[in-house]
C-alpha positions as CSV (number, residue, x, y, z in Angstrom):
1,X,-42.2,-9.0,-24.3
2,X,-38.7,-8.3,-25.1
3,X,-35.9,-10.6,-24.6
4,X,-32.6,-9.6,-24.3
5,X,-29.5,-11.9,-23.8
6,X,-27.5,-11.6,-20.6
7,X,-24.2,-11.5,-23.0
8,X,-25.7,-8.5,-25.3
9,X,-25.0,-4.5,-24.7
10,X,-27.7,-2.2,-25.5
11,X,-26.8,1.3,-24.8
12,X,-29.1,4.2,-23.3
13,X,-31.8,6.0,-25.6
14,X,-32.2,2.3,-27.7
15,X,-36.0,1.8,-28.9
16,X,-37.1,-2.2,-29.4
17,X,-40.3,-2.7,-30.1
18,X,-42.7,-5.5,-28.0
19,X,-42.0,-9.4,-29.7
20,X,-38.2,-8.6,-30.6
21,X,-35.1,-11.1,-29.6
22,X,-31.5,-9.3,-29.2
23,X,-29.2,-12.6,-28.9
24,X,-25.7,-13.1,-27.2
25,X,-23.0,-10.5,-27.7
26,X,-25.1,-8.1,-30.1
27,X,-24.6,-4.5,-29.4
28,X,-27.1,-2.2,-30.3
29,X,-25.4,1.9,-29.6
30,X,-27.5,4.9,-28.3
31,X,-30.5,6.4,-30.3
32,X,-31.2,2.9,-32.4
33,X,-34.8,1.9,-32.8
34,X,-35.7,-1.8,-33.6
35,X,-39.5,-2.2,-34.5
36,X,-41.4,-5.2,-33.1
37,X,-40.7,-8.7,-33.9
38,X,-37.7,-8.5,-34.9
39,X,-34.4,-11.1,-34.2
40,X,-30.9,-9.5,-33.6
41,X,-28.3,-12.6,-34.0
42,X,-25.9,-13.5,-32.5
43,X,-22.7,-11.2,-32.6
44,X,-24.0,-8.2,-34.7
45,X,-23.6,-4.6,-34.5
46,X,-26.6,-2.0,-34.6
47,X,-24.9,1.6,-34.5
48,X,-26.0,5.1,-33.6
49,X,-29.6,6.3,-34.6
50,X,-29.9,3.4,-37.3
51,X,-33.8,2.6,-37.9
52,X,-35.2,-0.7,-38.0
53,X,-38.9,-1.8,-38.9
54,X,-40.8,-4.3,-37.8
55,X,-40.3,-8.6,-38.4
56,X,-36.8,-7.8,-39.9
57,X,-34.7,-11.0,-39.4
58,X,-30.7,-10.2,-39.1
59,X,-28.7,-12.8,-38.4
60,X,-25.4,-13.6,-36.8
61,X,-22.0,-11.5,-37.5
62,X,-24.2,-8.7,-39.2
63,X,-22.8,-4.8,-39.3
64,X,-25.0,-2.4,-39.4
65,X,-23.5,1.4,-39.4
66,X,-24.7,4.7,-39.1
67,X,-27.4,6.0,-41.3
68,X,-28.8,2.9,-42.1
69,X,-32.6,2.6,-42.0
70,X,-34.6,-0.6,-42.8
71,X,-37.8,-1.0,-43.3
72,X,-40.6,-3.7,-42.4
73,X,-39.8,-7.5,-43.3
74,X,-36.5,-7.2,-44.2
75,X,-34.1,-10.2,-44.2
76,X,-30.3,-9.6,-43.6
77,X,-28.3,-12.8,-43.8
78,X,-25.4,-13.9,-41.8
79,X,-22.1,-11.8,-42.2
80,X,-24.0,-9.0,-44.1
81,X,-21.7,-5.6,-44.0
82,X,-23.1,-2.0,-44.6
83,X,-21.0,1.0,-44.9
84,X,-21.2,4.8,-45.1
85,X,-18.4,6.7,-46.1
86,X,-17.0,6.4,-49.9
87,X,-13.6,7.4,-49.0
88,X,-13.0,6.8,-45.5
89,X,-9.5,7.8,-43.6
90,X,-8.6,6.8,-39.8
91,X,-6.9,10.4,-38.9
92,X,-6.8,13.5,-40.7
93,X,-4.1,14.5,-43.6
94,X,-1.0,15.5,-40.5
95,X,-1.3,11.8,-39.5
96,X,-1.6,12.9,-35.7
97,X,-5.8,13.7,-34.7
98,X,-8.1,10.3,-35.2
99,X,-11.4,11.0,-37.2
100,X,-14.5,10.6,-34.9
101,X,-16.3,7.6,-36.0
102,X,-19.4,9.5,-35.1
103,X,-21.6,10.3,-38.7
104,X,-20.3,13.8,-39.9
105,X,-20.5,15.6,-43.1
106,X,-18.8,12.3,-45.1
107,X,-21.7,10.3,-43.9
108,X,-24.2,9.1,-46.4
109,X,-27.7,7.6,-46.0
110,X,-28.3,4.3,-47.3
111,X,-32.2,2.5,-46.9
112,X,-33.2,-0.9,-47.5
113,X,-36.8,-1.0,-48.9
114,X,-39.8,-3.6,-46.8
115,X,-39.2,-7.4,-47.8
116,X,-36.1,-6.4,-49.7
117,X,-33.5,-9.8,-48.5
118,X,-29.5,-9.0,-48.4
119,X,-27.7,-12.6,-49.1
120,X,-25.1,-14.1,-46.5
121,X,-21.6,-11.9,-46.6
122,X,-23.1,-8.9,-49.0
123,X,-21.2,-5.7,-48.8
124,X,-23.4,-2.6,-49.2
125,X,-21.7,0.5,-50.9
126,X,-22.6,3.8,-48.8
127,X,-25.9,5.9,-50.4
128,X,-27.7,3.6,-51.7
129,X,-31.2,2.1,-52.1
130,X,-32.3,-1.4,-51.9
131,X,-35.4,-1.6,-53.4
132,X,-39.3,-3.6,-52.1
133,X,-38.9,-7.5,-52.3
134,X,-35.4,-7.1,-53.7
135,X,-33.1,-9.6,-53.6
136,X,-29.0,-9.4,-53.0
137,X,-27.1,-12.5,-53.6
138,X,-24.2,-14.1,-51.3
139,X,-21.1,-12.6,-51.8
140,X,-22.5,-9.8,-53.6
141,X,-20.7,-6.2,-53.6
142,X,-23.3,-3.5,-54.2
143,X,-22.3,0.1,-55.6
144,X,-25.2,1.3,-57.1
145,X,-29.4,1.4,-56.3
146,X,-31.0,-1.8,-56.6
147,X,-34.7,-1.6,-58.3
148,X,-38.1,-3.0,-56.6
149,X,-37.9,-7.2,-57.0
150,X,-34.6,-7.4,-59.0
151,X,-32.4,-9.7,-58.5
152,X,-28.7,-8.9,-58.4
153,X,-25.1,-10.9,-57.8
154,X,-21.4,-10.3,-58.5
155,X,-18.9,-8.0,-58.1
156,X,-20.1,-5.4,-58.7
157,X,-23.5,-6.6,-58.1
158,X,-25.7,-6.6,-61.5
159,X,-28.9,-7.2,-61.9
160,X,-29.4,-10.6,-63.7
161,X,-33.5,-11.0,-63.2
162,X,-36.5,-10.3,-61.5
163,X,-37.7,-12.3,-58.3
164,X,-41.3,-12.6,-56.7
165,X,-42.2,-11.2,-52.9
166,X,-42.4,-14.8,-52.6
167,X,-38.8,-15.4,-53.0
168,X,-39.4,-16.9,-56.4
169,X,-36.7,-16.3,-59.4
170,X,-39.4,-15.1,-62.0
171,X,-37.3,-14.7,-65.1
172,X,-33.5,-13.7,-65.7
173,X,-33.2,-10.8,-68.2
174,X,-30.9,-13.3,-70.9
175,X,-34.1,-15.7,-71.4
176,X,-36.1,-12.3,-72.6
177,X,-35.0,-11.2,-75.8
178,X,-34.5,-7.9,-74.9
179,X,-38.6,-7.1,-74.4
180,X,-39.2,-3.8,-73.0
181,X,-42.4,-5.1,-71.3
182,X,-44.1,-8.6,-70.5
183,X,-46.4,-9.7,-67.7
184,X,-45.6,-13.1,-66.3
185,X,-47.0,-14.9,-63.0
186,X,-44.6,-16.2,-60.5
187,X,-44.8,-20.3,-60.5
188,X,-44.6,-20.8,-57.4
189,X,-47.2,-18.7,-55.6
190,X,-48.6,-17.5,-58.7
191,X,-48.5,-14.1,-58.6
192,X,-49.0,-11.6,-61.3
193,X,-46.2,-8.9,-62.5
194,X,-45.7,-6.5,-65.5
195,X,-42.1,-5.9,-65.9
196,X,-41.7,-2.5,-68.3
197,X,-37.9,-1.0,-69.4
198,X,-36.7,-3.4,-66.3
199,X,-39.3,-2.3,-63.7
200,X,-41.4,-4.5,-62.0
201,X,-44.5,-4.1,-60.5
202,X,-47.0,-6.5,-59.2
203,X,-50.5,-6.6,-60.7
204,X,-53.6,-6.2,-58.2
205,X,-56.7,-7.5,-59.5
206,X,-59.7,-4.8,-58.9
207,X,-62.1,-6.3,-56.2
């Protein structure tokens, strides 16, 4: 069953998937699909066409825009902010003809990888890729692709570690040496990653 409050707008041509919740004053726009499972909060925005897995959690105050796509178990926090255009302009150069906010040859793609989390009031640069199991920190500003289970912060958002699918900070790159590769197990859940020239990958025992 889908649930849908009274207070939310959900356009013509929307997909949402069985299990999913679309809470008070969301609007989803025409051509959006949201995969099963899946929470809308409060007061967020799902624009044209954008593509949404399934048990992706986004809560309140959340802007999604065009050409977004997000994958499977994918956690946006509360105030998160995607965009889509590196140099965007309100009319064209005479000052007198508004630009269509409809996606047009300025408009760039930008995907968030499955289980990848975006922290409470991240800004997402336009073209980029969040990587699986990612993490993006509160506050964060990101301009550039962020790597499978990093762990990135700031402004401009830089990597500073790695982090399990857990959740689990595994090891920040300062406590390292500079090692080029290392296997370490997550203390938490305890599972097993190499980490090589900063890429991480979880190690899968053979049955």
């Amino acid at each position: 069953m889908v649930r849908i409050h009274p207070t939310a707008i959900v356009e013509d041509g929307v997909s949402i998937g069985d299990g999913t919740s679309v809470w008070d004053n969301v609007h989803v726009r025409r051509g959006a699909q949201i995969g099963a499972q899946c929470i809308v909060g409060e007061k967020s925005y799902v624009a044209y066409d954008v593509r949404i897995g399934d048990r992706v959690k986004i809560n309140a105050f959340v802007y999604v825009c065009a050409a977004v796509t997000i994958e499977d178990g994918v956690m946006l926090s509360a105030g998160t902010v995607f965009t889509n255009d590196r140099f965007p302009r309100a009319t064209g150069d005479d000052l007198t003809t508004p630009r269509t906010s409809d996606p047009d040859e300025h408009t760039l793609s930008t995907l968030v990888k499955a289980g990848a989390t975006i922290g409470a009031h991240a800004t997402i640069g336009p073209g980029l890729t969040i990587g699986r199991w990612a993490m993006v920190g509160m506050g964060s500003v990101v301009t550039r692709d962020v790597e499978d289970h990093h762990l990135v912060m700031g402004n401009p958002a830089r990597s500073v570690g790695a982090v399990c699918s857990c959740g689990e900070p595994m090891v920040r790159w300062g406590d390292v040496d500079g090692a080029l590769a290392l296997k370490l197990s997550c203390t938490r859940c305890g599972l097993d990653y190499s980490i090589h020239e900063g890429r991480v990958a979880q190690l899968i025992e053979a049955a």
